[in-house]
N, C-alpha and C positions, 0 to 999 in steps of 0.2 A: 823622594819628595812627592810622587803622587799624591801619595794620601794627604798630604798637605792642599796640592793643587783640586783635589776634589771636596775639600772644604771649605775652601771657597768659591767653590762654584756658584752660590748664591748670589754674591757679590760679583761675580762677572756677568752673568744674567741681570742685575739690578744696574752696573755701566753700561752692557748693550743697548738697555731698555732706555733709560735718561738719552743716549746717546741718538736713538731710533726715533723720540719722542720729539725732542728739540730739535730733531732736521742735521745734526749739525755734518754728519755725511754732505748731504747736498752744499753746506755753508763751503766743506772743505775743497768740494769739489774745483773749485775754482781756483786753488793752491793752498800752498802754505798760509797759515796763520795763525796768532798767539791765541794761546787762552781769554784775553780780553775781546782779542775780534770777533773774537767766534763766539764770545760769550755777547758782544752786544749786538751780533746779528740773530743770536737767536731770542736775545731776551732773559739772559741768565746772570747770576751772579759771578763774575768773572772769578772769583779763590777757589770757589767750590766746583765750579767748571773745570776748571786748572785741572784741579785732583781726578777728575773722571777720565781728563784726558788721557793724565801719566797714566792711570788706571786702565785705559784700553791701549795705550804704548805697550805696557807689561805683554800686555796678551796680542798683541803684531797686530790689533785693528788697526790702529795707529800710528806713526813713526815722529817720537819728539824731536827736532832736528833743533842744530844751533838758534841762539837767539830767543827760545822759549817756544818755537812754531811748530805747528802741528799737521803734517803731510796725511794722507790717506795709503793706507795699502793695499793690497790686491783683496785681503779679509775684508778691510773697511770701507770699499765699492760698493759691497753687498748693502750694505745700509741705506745705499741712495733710495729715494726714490725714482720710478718714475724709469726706470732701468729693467733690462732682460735680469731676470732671476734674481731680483730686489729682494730682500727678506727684513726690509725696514716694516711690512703690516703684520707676519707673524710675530717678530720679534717683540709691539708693541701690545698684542694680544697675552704673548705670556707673560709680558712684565704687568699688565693690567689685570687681568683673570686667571691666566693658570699660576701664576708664582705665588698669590694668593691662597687659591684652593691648595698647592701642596702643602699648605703649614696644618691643611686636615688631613694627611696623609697615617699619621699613629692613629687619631681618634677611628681612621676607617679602617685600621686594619685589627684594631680592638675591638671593633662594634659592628661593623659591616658598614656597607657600604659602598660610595666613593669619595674620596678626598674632597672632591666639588661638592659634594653634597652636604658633606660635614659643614662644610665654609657653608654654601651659597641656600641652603636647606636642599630637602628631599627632593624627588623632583626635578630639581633645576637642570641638572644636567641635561633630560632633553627637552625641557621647553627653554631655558633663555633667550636662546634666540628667536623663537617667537614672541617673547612674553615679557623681557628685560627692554626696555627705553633707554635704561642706561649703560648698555653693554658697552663694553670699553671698543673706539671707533680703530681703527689703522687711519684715519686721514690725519694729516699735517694738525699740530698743536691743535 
């Protein structure tokens, strides 16, 4: 079932991200809580919250325990912020800009190129970060 689990790795990438994005590590921090709590601490729609939960449960970010509540595990530490070897600003970085530029990843390997480049035009890749205002931030919402 790898190859199963490697196709959706998009989707596991796009939960880290929601997850990294909305704080909600830091919400859990504090203990258990339902989908709803966690969804009105961060400002989310609590069904669709729900599903990202089970969503990072699958993959051990998460631990759904009785009740509907949703505990942290040793994986989903990493998501704090604000913590030794947080990976909650990377992680927001490639659900912002890189997870995007891969979807040019055929066009560059058809045409030349890089992936970023195909997305973000020529270029970009090394000026963005001089040149882009609207670079996607790692700070809190």
């Amino acid at each position: 079932m790898r190859a199963g689990r490697l196709l959706d790795g998009f989707l596991t990438t796009q939960l880290l991200y929601v997850a990294a994005k909305l704080g909600v590590a830091d919400v859990l921090a504090g203990g258990p809580l339902t989908g709803a709590e966690v969804a009105e601490a961060v400002g989310a729609d609590p069904d669709p919250l729900t599903r990202v939960l089970r969503g990072l449960a699958l993959e051990d970010v998460l631990e759904e325990r009785g009740g509907g509540r949703f505990a942290l595990t040793e994986v989903g530490a990493c998501l704090r912020s604000e913590v030794a070897g947080s990976l909650r600003g990377p992680l927001i970085v490639r659900g912002e800009l890189y997870y995007q530029a891969a979807a040019g990843m055929l066009a560059a390997v058809r045409h030349g190129g890089t992936a970023f480049e195909q997305v973000y035009g020529a270029g970009s890749s090394t000026t963005w970060p001089a040149t882009q205002s609207s670079r996607p931030s790692s700070r809190r919402r």
